[in-house]
C-alpha positions as CSV (number, residue, x, y, z in Angstrom):
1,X,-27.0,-26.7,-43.5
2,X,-28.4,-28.0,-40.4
3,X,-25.5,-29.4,-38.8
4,X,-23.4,-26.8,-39.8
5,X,-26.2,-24.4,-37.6
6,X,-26.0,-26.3,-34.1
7,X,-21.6,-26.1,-34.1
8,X,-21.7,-22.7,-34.9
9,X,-23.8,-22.2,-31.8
10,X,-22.1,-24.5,-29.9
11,X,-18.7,-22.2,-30.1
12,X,-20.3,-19.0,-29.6
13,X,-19.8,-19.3,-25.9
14,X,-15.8,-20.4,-26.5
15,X,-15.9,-17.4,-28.8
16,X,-17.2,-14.9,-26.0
17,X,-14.9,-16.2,-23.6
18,X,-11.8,-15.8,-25.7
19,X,-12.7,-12.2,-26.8
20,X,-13.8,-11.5,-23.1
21,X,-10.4,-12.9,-21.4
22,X,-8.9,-10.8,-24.6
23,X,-10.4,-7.4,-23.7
24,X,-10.3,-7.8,-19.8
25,X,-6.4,-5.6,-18.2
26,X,-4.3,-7.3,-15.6
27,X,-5.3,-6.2,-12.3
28,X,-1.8,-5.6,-10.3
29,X,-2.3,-7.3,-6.5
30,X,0.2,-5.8,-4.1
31,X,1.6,-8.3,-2.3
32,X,0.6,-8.4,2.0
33,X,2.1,-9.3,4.8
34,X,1.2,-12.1,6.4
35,X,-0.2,-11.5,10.1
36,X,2.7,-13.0,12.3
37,X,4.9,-9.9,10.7
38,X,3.1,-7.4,12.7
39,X,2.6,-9.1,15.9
40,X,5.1,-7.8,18.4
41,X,8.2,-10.4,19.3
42,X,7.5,-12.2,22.2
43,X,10.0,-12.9,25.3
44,X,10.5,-16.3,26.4
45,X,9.8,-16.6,30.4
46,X,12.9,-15.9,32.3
47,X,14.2,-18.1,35.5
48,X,11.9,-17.4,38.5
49,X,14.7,-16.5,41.0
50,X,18.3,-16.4,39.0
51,X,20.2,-16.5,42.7
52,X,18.4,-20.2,43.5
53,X,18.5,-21.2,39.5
54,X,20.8,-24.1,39.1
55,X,23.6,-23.5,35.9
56,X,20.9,-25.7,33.8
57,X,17.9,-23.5,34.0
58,X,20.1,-20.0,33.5
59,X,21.8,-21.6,30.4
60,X,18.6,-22.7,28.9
61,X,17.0,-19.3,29.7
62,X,20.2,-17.8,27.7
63,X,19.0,-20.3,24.7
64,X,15.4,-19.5,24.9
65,X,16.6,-16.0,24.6
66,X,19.0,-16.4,22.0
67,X,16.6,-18.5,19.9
68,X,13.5,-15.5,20.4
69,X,16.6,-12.8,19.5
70,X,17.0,-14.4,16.5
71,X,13.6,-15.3,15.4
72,X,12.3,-11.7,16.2
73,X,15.0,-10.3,14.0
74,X,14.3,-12.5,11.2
75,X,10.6,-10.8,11.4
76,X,11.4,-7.4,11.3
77,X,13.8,-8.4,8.7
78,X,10.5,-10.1,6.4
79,X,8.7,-6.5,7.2
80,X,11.5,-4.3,6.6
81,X,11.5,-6.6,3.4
82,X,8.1,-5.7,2.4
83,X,8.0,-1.9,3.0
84,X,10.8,-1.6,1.0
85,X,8.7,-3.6,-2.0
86,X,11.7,-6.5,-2.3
């Protein structure tokens, strides 16, 4: 009988952990944006003076634009994602 006594105490806590993880209700956790969603889209720096501006700089300004266009829409499309709960 005095074996039996120190098991029995042994799964006590197991036991109270069970029925307490069985009696606990999920707690839903909306979902949040992450901080670079809500920062406003940034311009890339234009040419200084487009009439000196060699063909180079005024194509890689178009780029720089191009590439910002199209990493500022694919923000607002993440946000627009999340306020409509997708």
């Amino acid at each position: 009988m005095s074996r039996l006594r120190p098991r029995a105490l042994s799964l006590l806590p197991c036991v109270l952990l069970l029925t307490a993880c069985d009696l606990s209700s999920p707690v839903v956790v909306k979902p949040q944006p992450g901080a670079a969603l809500l920062l406003p889209c940034v311009d890339p720096p234009l040419v200084a003076n487009p009439d000196t501006a060699s063909d180079n700089d005024i194509a890689l300004e178009r780029v720089r634009m191009a590439e910002a266009y199209l990493a500022c829409k694919e923000k607002q499309a993440g946000l627009a994602k999340w306020v409509r709960g997708q």
